[in-house]
C-alpha positions in Angstrom: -22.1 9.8 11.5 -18.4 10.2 11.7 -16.1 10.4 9.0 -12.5 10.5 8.8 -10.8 13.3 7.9 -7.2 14.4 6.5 -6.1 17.6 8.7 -2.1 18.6 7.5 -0.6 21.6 9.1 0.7 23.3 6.2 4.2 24.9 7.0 3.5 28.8 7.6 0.3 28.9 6.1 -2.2 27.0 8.4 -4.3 23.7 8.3 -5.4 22.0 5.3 -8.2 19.4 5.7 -9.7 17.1 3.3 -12.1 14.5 3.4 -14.4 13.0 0.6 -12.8 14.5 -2.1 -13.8 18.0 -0.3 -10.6 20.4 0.5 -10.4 23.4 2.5 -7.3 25.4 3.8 -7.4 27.9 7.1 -5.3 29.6 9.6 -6.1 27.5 11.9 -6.8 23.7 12.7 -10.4 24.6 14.1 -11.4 26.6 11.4 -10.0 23.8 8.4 -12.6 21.7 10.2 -15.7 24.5 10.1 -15.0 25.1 6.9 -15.0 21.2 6.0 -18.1 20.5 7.4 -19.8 23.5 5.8 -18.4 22.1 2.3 -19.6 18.8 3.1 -23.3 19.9 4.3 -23.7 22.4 1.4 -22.0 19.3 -1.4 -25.2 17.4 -2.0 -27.5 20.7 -2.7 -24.2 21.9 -5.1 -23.8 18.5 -6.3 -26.3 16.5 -6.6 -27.5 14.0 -4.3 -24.8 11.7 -2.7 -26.3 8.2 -2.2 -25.3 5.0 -0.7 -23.4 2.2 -3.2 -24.3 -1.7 -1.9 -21.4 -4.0 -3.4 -21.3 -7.7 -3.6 -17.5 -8.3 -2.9 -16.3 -4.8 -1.2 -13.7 -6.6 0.5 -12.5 -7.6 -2.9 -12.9 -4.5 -4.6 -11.2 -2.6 -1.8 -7.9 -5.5 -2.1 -8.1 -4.4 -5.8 -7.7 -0.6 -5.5 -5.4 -1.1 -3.1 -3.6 -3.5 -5.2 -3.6 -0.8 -8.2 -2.8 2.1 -6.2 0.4 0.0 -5.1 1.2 -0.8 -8.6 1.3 3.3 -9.0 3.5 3.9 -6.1 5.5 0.9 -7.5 5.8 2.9 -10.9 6.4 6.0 -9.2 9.4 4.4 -7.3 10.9 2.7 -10.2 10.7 6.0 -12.1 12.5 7.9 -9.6 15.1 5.5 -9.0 15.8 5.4 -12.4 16.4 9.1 -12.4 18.5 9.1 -9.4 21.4 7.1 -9.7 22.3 5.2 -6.5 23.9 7.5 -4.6 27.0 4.8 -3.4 28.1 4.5 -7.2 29.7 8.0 -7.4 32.0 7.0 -4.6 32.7 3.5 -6.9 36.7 3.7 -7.5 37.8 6.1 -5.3 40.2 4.0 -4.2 42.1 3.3 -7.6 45.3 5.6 -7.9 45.5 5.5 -4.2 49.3 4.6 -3.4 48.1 3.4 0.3 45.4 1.3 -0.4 46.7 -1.9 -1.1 48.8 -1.3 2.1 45.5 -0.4 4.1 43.7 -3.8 2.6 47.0 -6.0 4.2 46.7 -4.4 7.2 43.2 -5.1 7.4 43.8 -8.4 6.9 46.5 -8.6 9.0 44.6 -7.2 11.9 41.2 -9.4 11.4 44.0 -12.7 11.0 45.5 -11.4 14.7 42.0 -11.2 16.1 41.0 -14.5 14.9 44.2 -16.0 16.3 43.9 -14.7 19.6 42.4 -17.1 22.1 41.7 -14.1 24.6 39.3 -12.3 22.4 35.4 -13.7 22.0 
């Protein structure tokens, strides 16, 4: 039977692998996976006895936990953007004492009023 596995290489300190709620961590990406396995063959005698759940809708029920887990990273989303203010506000009236901006607005206009006047240009 195959079954998927998680395998992260972990920034200076080797492979981490996870798979059916089983973790392991190892210098290297070969030996995450040994160690994994031996986790997962030794987990039922540790355990208990992992056995096989038959379920009516399991299409449904997986649509529903992935419905709530989205709900959570919603949350999580909302909660961080409302800690970090958006980052374009700070730079929000940078413009107001500047002597040269209303200047620099006309010649914008000026400019885009050229462009559109100009039969040559597409």
């Amino acid at each position: 039977m195959k079954i998927p596995v998680s395998v992260e290489q972990v920034k200076g300190n080797g492979y981490f692998a996870k798979a059916l709620g089983l973790t392991t961590q190892a210098p290297t990406r070969e030996e995450a996976l040994s160690q994994l396995k031996q986790l997962m063959e030794a987990a039922p005698a540790e355990h208990g006895e992992t056995v096989w759940l038959e379920v009516e809708d399991a299409q449904g029920l997986c649509f529903g936990l992935l419905q709530r887990r989205l709900q959570e990273v919603q949350a999580e989303v909302d909660a961080l953007r409302a800690a970090q203010p958006n980052p374009w506000l700070r730079m929000a009236g940078i413009f107001k004492d500047d002597p040269y901006f209303d200047e620099w607005q006309q010649a914008i206009e000026d400019y885009r009023r050229q462009i559109d006047e100009d039969p040559n240009i597409p």
